[in-house]
N, C-alpha and C positions, 0 to 999 in steps of 0.2 A: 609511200601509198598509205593513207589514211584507208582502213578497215570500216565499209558501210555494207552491214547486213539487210537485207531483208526481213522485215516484223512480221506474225503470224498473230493470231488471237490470245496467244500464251505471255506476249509482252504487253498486252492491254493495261495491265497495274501498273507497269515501268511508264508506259506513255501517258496512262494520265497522273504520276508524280513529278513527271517530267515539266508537262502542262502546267501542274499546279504553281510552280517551284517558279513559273514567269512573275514577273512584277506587272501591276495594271497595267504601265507606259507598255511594257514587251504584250502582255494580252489583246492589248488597243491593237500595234502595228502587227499583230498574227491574223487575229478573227478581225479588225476593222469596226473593234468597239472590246469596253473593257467586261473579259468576257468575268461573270460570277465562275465561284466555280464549282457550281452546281452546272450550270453553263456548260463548263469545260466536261464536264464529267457526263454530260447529254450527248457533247462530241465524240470523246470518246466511245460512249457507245453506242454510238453511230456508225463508226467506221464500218467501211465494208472491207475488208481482209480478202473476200474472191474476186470482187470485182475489181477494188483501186493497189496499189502500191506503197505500203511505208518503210522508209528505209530510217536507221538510224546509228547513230556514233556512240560507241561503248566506251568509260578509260577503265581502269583497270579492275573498279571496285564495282565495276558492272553499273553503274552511275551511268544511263540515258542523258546523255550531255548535248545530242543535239537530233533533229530528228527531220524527217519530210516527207509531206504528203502528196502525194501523185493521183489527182482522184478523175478518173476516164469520165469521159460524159456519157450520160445515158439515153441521151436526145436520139432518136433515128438518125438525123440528117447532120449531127454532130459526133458522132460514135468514133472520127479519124482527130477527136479534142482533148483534151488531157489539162486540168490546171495545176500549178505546183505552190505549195506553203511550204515554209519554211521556221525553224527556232532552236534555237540557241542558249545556252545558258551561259547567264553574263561572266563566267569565272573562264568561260572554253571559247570567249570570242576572239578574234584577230586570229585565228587560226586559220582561216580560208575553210572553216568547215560549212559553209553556210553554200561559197562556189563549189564543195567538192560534191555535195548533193543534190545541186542543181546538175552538172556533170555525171551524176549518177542517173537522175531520174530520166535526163536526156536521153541517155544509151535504154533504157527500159521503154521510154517512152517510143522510142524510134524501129525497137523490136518486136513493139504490140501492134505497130500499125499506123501509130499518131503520127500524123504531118503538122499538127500547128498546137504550140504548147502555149497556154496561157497564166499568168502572172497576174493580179489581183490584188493591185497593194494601196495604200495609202500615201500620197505625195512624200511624202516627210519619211517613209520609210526608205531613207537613199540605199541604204546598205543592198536592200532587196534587186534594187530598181539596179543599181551597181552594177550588179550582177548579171542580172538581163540584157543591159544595155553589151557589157564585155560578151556575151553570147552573140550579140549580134538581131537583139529582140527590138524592135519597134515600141515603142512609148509615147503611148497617147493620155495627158492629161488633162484633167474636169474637174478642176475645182482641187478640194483635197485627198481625191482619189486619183490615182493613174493605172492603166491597165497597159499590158506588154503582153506583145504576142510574137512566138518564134516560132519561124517555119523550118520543122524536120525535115531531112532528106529519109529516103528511106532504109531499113534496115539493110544490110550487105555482115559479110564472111566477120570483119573486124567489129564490129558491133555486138555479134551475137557472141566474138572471142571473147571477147573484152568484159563484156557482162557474166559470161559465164566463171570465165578467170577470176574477176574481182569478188562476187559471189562465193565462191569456195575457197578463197584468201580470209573473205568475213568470219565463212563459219568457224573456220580451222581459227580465226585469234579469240571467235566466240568461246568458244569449246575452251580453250587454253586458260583462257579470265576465269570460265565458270570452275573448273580445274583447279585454277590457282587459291581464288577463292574459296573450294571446300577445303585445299590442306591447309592453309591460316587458319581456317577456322576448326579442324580438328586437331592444332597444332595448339591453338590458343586454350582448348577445350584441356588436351593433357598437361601443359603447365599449370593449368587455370587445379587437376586434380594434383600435380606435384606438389603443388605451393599448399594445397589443404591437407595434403599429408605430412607434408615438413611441418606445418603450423603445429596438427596435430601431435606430432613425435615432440615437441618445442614444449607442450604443454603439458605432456605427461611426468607424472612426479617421480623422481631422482630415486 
């Protein structure tokens, strides 16, 4: 089981390093044009954190490696709509992390209410479109745009397990990294003082 937490407004600096960190060709096939990243950093603070969903992949060094957005519609007559984005960073691909959070958004999606998830991609972005299609999403393409549309069944007992279990599997490897990471780096910080006292005793005259 790949570990996909849930982001709040406190990971907003990790997701837009995350963002930046794309190359224009990955900008282009994300936003559907190569976003500046002045751009990106308007997205970011955009996001709406109570209304939409973003989930994202940690490795060890707390490094946002891959991430998605789930953003509800706010239409009246659209409100049971949901579209998903996805990205990745070129070092963490072939992973299947790109299906695990589509897989992820799905079970979220299906417990808010959504019956019909939409995809918004550019022709050329197969990997995306991939993905959808293995869902069992409908794809309709215009040009060099294609949009995919999957219909939810509704939420049940195993959905809301499922989401809650994976959910509390995220936090607990969150917690562990963030953990790990403070004793490296108070471990690095007392070497870092051993080595300037030996230096020190090294230099004192005989």
């Amino acid at each position: 089981m790949v570990p996909i937490r849930s982001m709040g407004p406190s990971h907003g600096e990790r997701i837009e390093k995350h963002l930046l960190a794309l190359e224009p060709h990955d900008r282009y096939l994300r936003f559907g044009y190569v976003a500046s990243d002045e751009q990106v950093r308007r997205y970011v603070a955009s996001l709406n954190f109570e209304r939409d969903e973003i989930f994202g992949i940690y490795n060890r060094k707390l490094e946002l490696i891959a991430m998605a957005h789930l953003a509800l519609s706010v239409a009246p007559d659209l409100k049971s709509c949901a579209e998903f984005g996805v990205s990745v960073l070129p070092h963490a691909r072939g992973r299947g992390y790109g299906a695990r959070l589509f897989d992820r958004a799905v079970i979220h999606a299906r417990n808010e209410g959504v019956s019909m998830m939409f995809i918004h991609a550019l022709s050329e972005n197969t990997a995306m479109l991939n993905i959808a299609r293995k869902a069992g999403a409908v794809i309709e393409r215009d040009g060099s745009e294609s949009e995919a549309y999957l219909k939810l069944p509704p939420a049940d007992l195993d959905s809301r397990m499922t989401e809650l279990v994976e959910e509390q599997i995220a936090q607990t490897d969150y917690r562990l990294k963030v953990q790990a990471q403070q004793f490296w780096g108070i471990l690095a910080m007392v070497q870092e003082v051993r080595r300037g006292v030996r230096d020190s005793r090294d230099r004192m005259p005989m």
